[in-house]
N, C-alpha and C positions, 0 to 999 in steps of 0.2 A: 315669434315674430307677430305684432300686430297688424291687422288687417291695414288695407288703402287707401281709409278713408272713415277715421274715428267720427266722423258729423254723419256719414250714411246707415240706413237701416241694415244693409246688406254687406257692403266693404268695410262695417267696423271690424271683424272678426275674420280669421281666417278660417278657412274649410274646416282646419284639424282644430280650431280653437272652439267653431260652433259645434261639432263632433262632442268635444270635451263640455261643452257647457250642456248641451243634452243628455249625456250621461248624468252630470249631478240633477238636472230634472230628475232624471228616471228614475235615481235614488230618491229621489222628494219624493217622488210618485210611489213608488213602493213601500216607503216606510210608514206612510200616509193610509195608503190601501189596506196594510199593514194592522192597522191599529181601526181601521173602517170608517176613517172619515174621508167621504165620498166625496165632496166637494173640492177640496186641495188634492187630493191625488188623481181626479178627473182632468182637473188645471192642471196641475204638472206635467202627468203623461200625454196631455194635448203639447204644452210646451215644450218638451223632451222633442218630440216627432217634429215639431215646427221647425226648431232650434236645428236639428237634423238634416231637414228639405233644406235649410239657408244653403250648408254647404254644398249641396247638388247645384240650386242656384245660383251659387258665383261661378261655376265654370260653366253652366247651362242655364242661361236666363231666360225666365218662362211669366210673360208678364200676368197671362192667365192665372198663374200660382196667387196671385195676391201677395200686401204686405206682411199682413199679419198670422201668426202661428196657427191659426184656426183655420183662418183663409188654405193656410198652404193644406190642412188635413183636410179640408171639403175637396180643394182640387183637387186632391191625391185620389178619390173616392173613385172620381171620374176619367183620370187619367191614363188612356190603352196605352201609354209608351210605357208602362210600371208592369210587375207582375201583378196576377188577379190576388197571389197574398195579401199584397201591401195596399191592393183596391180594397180588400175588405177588411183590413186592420185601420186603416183610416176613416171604412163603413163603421165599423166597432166605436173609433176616438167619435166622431163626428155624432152618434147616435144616444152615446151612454149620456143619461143622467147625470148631470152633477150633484140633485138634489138626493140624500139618501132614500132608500126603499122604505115605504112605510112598517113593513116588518123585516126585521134586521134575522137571518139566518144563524141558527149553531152550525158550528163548522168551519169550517177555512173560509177566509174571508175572500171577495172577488179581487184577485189580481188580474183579469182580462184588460182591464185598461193600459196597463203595465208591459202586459205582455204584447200588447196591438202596438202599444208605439215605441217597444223594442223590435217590432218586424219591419217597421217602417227605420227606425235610427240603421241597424244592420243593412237594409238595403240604400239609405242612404250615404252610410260608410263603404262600402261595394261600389257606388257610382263615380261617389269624389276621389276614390283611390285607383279606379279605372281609367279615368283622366278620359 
């Protein structure tokens, strides 16, 4: 079912529908990270978590949050009604780099971006299904 209001930023989408669209961020974002390019999987995993917060804010509208996907990881940073997790998984989104590291590591490549704004998607699927 499409959201209440295809012209708004916020009621385009339903809860489970922005849910759903922050997952395939999250996939960007991994696949991205994945192969170490830093810039598109930084974007994504910020977009995943933003995409995420929407659905908390259609049943809890928090104009502090701001519009934009960024916006809502910065509030989230400062936020005492969240747990201290997901304060510091949106400290992580908010802080990393988009630009890559002047020397690039052997070894597993950083999925932390990935994983901060799967703490934040999970706790925002926990909230909007809390009702």
């Amino acid at each position: 079912m499409p959201g209440s209001d295809p012209t708004h930023w916020l009621h385009r989408l339903t809860a489970s529908e922005w849910l759903a669209a922050a997952e395939t961020e999250l996939q960007h974002a991994e696949a991205a990270l994945a192969r170490r390019a830093t810039r598109p999987g930084v974007t994504h995993a910020r977009r995943a978590a933003g995409m995420a917060w929407n659905a908390v804010l259609l049943a809890n509208p928090d104009d502090g949050a701001g519009r934009s996907y960024m916006e809502h990881v910065v509030a989230l940073t400062e936020n005492a009604a969240v747990p201290i997790e997901v304060r510091k998984a949106a400290q992580r989104l908010r802080d990393t780099p988009t630009a890559p590291p002047a020397l690039i590591t052997l070894g597993r490549p950083d999925l932390s971006p990935a994983e901060a704004a799967r703490a934040i998607i999970d706790h925002a699927r926990y909230v909007s299904e809390k009702g």
